[in-house]
N, C-alpha and C positions, 0 to 999 in steps of 0.2 A: 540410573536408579535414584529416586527420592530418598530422603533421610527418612531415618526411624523415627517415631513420636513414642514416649511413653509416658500413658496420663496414669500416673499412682497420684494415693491419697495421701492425707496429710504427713508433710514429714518424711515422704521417702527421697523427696530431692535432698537432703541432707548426708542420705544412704552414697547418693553418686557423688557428693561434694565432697565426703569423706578419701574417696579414693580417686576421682577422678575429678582434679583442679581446673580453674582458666575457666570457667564459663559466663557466658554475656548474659548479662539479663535483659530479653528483650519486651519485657513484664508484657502490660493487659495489648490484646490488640480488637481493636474497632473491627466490628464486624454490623452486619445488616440487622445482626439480632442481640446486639450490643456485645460491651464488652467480654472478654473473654476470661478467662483464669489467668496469672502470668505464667509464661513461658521461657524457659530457658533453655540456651544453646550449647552444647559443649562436644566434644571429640571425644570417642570412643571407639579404640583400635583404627584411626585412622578415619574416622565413620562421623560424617555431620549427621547429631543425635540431639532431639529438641524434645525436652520435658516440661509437662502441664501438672501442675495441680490442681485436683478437682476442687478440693475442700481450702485451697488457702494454704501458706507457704508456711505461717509461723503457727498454726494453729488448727484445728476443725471451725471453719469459721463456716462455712457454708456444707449444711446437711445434704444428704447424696436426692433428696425429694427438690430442693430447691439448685442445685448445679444448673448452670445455664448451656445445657448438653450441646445445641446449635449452634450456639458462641464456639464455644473447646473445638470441635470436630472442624469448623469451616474455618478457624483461625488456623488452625493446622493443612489444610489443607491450601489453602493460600499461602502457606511459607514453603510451600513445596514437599510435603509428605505425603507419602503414598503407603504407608507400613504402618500401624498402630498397634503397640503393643499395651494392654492393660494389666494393672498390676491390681489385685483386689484380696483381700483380707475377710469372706465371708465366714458364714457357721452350717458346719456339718450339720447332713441330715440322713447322710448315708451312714449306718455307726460301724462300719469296720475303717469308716478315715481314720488318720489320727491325727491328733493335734500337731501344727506346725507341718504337716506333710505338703507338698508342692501338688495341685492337680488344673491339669492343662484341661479345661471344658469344650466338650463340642455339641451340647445342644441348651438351649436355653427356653425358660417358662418365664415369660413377662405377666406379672402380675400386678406392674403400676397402672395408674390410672390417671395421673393427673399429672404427666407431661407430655411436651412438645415435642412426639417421637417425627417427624418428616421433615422436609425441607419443600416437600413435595404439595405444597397446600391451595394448587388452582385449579385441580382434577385431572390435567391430562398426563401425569406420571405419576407411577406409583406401586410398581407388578414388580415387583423388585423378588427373585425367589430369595429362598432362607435355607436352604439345603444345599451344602452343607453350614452352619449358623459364622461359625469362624474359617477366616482363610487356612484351608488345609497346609499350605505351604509354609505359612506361618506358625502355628500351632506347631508345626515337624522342629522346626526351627528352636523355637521357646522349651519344647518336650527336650532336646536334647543339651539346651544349655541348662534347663532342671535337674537331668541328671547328672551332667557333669559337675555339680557340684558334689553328688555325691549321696545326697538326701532324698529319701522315698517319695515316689514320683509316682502317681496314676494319669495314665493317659487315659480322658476321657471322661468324661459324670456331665451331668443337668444343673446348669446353674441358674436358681428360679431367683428373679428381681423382685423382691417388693417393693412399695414407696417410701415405707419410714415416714417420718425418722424412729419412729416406735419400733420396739422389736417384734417378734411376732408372736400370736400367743401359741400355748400346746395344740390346740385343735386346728390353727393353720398349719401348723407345723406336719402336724398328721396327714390332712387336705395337700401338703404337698411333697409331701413321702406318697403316698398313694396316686400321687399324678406321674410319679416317676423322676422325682428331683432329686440330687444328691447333697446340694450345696444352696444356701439362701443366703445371700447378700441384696445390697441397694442399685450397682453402681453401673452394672453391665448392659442395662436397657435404658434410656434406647442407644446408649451409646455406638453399639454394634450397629446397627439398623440407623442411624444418620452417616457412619462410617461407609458403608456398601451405599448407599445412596450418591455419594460423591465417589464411588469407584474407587474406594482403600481399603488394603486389606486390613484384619483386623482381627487377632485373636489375644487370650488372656491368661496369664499365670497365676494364680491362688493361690494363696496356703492358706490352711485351716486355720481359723484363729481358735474356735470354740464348739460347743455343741448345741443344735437348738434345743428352744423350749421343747420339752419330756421325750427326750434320748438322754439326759443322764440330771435325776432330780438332785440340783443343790441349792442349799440355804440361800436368802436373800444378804448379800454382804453390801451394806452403803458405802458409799466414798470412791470404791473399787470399778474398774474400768466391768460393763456389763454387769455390774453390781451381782457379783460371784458367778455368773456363768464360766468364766475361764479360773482356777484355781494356782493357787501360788506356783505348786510342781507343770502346771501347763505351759506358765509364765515363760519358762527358759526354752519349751521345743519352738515357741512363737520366734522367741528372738531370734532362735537359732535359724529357722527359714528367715527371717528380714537381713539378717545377716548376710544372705545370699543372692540379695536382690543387686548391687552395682555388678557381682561376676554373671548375672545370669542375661539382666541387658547389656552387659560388652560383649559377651558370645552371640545374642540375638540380633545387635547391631553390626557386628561384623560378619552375617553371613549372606551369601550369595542367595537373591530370591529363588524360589523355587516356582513350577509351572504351577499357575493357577489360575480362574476364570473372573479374579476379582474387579480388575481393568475393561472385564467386556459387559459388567451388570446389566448397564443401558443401551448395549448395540442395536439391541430390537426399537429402539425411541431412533436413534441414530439414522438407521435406514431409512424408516419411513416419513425420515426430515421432521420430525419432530421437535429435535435439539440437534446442536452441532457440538464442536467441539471444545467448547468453552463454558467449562463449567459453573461459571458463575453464571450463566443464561438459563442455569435449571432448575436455580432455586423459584419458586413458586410456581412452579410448572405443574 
């Protein structure tokens, strides 16, 4: 079995460094499509577990529209990961969420436009299905270390990607309540979908940070993170879900994969000698 990967955003490798010591930094790695985020390695329950930041280690230095997705995914995958756990921080658009609440996604509404979603870019691959969107095995996996911690957990909601870095206005926000969205963040597309491309599984834990634009009208506050979307009493249920994030990847890293069909994506390319078994011969295929 391959190591876990878990790309969370800025500041949550801090979360794992807090409680779980000794890790290598084995920073940016050279890839086809340049360098990557840095990467670091460390042990969890006995478990080689390798953490990316999207955004940058000390900072939000890189907006989730410009992440060099292709870089992240095939640098992982070349260190030998086969598991991708994502960690994301979007805003509710389902209003019975509540803030700081844990929700495991299993469909998603891509709504960016202006990234390098394939690896797949010479036409003869590319039929990749999407049903189900995250590895189910995975997802069971994440679900259960979510609730073990203790904190209200929904299994399952629509997590629609926009490009950002803008937030979104009320009338998209509406446009994707009405499409059947639960949750709007930046960060899950095409991450998923370059992930399944190279045959890893790959699903994502959540918590709410906030509410979109017109599910709950308040004052414009400066200075303040979403300049008043999330309000001061919100503040503490946020912490309290990040709080939870190094117990929730030591329980996802430590558990035994489950059956799933993620490893066979490209068998149909496979057979008909299309690609072999070496996956670096399929990028631009």
């Amino acid at each position: 079995m391959g190591p876990l990967a878990v790309i969370g955003g800025s500041g949550a490798y801090d979360l794992l460094a807090r409680d779980y010591s000794g890790a290598r930094n084995l920073g940016r790695r050279e890839t086809p499509f340049g360098p990557s985020a840095p990467v670091r390695e460390l042990e969890l329950n006995g478990r080689r577990t390798l953490f990316l930041s999207r955004h940058g280690e000390t900072g939000y230095h890189c907006t989730a529209r410009f992440v060099n997705y292709r870089a992240n995914v095939y640098a992982l995958r070349e260190l030998g990961v086969t598991r991708v756990l994502a960690w994301s921080g979007p805003g509710a658009i389902e209003p019975s969420l509540e803030i700081g609440q844990y929700v495991v996604p299993d469909d998603l509404l891509d709504e960016t436009h202006a990234r390098d979603d394939t690896y797949f870019t010479g036409g003869s691959l590319g039929f990749v299905r999407q049903s189900p969107v995250f590895c189910p095995a995975l997802r069971e996996a994440a679900l259960e270390a979510c609730r073990a911690t203790g904190a209200a957990t929904r299994d399952g909601g629509t997590y629609a990607c926009t490009e950002g870095p803008r937030l979104e206005t009320p009338a998209e926000v509406r446009k994707l309540r009405i499409m059947g969205a639960d949750l709007v963040g930046m960060t899950l597309a095409p991450e998923v979908f370059l992930a399944k491309e190279l045959t890893m599984c790959y699903a994502a834990v959540c918590y709410v940070t906030n509410y979109a634009e017109s599910l709950a009208h308040k004052p414009f506050v400066p200075g303040v993170l979403f300049e008043g979307l999330l309000d001061s009493s919100e503040v503490a249920c946020v912490d309290a879900a990040v709080a939870g994030f190094a117990q929730i990847v030591a329980q996802v890293a430590a558990a035994e994969p489950g059956d799933c069909h993620c490893a066979r994506l490209l068998d149909r390319y496979k057979r008909r000698g299309t690609i072999g078994e070496d996956w670096r011969e399929w990028i631009g295929r």
